[in-house]
C-alpha positions in Angstrom: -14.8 -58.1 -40.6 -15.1 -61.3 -42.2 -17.6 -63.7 -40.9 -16.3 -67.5 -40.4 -18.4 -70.4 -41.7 -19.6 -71.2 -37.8 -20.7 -68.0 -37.7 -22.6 -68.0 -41.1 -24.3 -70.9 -39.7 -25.4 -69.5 -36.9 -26.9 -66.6 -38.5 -28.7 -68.8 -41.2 -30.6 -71.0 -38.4 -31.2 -68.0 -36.3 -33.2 -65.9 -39.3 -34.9 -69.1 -40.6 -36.4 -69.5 -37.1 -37.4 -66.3 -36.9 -39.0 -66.3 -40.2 -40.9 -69.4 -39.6 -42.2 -67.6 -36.3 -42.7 -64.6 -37.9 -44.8 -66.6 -40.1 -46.8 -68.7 -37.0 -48.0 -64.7 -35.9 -48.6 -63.6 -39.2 -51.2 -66.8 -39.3 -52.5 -66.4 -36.1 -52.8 -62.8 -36.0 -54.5 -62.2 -39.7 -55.8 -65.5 -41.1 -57.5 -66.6 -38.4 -59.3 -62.8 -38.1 -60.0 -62.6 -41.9 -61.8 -66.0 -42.3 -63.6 -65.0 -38.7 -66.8 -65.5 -39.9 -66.2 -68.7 -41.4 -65.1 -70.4 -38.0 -67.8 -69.5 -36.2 -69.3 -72.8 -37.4 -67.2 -74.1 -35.2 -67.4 -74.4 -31.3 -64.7 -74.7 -28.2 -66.2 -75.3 -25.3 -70.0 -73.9 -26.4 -68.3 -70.6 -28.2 -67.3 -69.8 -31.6 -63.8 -70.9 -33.0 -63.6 -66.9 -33.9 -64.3 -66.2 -30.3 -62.0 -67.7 -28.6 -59.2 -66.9 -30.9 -59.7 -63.5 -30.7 -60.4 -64.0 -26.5 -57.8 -66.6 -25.8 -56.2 -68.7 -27.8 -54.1 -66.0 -30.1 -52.5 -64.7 -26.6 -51.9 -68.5 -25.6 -50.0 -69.0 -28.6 -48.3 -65.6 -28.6 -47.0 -66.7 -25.0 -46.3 -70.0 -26.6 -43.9 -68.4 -29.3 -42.2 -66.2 -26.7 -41.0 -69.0 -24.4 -40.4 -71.2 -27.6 -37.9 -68.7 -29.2 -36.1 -68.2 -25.9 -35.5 -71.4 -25.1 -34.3 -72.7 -28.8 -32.3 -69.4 -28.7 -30.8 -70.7 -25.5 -29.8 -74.1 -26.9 -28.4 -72.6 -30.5 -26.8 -70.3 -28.4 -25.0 -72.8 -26.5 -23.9 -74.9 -29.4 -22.5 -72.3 -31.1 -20.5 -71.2 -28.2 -22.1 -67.5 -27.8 -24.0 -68.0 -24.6 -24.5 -64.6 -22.8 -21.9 -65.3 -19.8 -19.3 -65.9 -22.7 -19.2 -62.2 -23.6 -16.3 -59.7 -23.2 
């Protein structure tokens, strides 16, 4: 089957978003754990910077990414024309 250019498009803008969020986690998940001792120079709130990454703020911004990607998946979606209730 032979993919038309829209399509193409699509495809390209959906796997560079997903990289660059791929990327966010990556960050988040690793970086910030590897340099953990470093950031405990710094305090949030009377607690390490290391602490509260690894207590709050990597689930925050896990949460964050979720609802991010649905809801720019939603809007590509719909300017591409392949919402969900357009399906055979």
């Amino acid at each position: 089957m032979q993919l038309t250019l829209k399509q193409k498009r699509y495809w390209q803008k959906n796997l560079r978003f997903t990289g660059s969020l791929l990327f966010i986690w990556f960050m988040v998940t690793f970086v910030v754990c590897w340099f953990a001792r470093d950031l405990q120079s710094i305090t949030v709130c009377g607690f390490p910077l290391s602490f509260y990454m690894a207590a709050q703020g990597t689930l925050l911004i896990y949460v964050i990414l979720v609802g991010y990607y649905a809801y720019y998946m939603g809007k590509l979606d719909s300017a591409h024309g392949v919402q969900e209730g357009d399906l055979p």
